[in-house]
C-alpha positions as CSV (number, residue, x, y, z in Angstrom):
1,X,67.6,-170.2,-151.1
2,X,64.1,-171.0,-150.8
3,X,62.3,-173.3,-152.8
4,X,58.3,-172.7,-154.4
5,X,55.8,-174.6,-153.1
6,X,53.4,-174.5,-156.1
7,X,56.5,-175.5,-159.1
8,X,57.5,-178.9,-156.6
9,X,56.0,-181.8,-158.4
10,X,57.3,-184.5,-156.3
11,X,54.7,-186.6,-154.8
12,X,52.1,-185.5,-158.1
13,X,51.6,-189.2,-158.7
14,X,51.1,-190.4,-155.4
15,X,48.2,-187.8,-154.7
16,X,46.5,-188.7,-158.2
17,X,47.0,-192.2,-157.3
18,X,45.3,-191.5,-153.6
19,X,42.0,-189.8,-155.6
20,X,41.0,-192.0,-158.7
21,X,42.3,-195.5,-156.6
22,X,39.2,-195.8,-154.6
23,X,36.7,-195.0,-157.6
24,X,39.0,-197.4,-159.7
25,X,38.2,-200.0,-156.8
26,X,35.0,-199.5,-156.6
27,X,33.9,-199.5,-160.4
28,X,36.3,-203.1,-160.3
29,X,34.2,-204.2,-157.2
30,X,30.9,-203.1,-158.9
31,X,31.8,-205.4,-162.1
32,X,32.8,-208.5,-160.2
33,X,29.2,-208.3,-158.5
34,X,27.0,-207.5,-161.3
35,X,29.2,-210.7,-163.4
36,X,28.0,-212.6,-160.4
37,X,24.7,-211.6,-160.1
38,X,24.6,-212.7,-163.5
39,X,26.1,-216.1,-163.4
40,X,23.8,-216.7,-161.2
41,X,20.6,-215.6,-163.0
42,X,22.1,-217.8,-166.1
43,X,22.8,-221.0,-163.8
44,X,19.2,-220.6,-162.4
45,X,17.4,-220.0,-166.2
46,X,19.6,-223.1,-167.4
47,X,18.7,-224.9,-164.3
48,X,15.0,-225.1,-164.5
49,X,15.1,-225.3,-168.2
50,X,16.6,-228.3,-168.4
51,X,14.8,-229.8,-165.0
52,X,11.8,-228.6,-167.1
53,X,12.7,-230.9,-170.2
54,X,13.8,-233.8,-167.6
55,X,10.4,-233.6,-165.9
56,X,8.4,-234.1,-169.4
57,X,10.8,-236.9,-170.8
58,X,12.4,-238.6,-168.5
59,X,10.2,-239.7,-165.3
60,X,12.8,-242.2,-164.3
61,X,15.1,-239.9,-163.3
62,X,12.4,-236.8,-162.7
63,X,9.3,-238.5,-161.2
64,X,6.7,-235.7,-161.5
65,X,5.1,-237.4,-158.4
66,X,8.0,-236.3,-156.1
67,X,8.6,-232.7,-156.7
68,X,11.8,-232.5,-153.7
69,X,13.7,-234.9,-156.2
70,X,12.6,-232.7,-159.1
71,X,13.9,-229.7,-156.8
72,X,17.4,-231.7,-156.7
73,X,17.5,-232.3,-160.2
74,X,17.1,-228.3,-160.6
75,X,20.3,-227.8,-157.9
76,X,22.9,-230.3,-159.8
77,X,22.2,-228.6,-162.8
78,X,22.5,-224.8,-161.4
79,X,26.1,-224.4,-163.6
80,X,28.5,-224.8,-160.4
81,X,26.3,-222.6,-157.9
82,X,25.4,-224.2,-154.8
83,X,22.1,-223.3,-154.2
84,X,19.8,-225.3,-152.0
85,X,16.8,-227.6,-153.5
86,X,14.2,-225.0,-151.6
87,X,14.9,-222.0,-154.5
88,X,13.0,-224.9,-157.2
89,X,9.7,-225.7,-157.1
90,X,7.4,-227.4,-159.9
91,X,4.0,-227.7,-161.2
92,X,2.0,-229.4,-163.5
93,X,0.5,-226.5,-166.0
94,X,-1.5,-226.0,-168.8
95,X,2.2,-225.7,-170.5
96,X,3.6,-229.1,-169.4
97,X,5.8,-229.3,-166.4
98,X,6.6,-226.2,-165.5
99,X,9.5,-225.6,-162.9
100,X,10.7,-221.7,-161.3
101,X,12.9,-220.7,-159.2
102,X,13.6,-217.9,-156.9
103,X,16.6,-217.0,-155.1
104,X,17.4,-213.8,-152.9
105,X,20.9,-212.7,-154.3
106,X,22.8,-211.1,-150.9
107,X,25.2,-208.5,-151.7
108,X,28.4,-208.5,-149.3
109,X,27.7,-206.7,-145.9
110,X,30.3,-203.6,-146.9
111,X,28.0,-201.9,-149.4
112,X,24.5,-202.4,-147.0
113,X,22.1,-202.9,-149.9
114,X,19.3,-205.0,-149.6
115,X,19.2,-208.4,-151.1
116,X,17.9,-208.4,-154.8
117,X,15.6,-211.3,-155.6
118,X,16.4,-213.6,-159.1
119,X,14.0,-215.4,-161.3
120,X,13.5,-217.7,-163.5
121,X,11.1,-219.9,-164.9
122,X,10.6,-222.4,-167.8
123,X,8.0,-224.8,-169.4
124,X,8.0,-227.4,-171.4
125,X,7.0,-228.8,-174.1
126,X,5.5,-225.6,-175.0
């Protein structure tokens, strides 16, 4: 007695398994990135807003005269990233001190897309 091919459904939730698993994966991957790209652009905002503040109250521990320990300042505060003192610079502006940063945000190597720059920026008093 032979069997039909098309009624056999053994195997039906392997195969669906096999197809959705690597969109599944890759919408998962996608997420984790973007919530990192993000932590990052928060940690850099908070950074040089509150290296910003530090600059205009607090010249003891900012000395607006040395703008690589201002830089420092701006990497403790960089919520748990590790970014080096180069991505913060200051000025002296109109505004008050005024501190930015940039930062090129690498993507891993498996999905070949070209780093994506982060800004941020703050001033203060005003």
């Amino acid at each position: 007695m032979k069997r039909a091919f098309w009624p056999d459904r053994s195997g039906a939730s392997a195969l669906e398994f096999g197809l959705i698993a690597p969109l599944f994966f890759a919408f998962l991957f996608g997420v984790i990135e973007f919530g990192l790209l993000m932590w990052t652009q928060v940690g850099m905002q908070h950074a040089v807003a509150v290296t910003a503040r530090c600059a205009s109250v607090n010249p003891a521990l900012c000395p607006t005269d040395n703008p690589s320990a201002i830089a420092a300042y701006a990497t403790q505060q960089a919520f748990g990233l590790s970014l080096p003192s180069s991505t913060f610079s200051y000025s002296a502006a109109a505004c008050g001190s005024q501190v930015s940063a940039n930062y090129q945000f690498q993507f891993p190597q498996i999905l070949n897309l070209a780093p994506f720059t982060l800004t941020a920026a703050a001033c203060f008093p005003a």
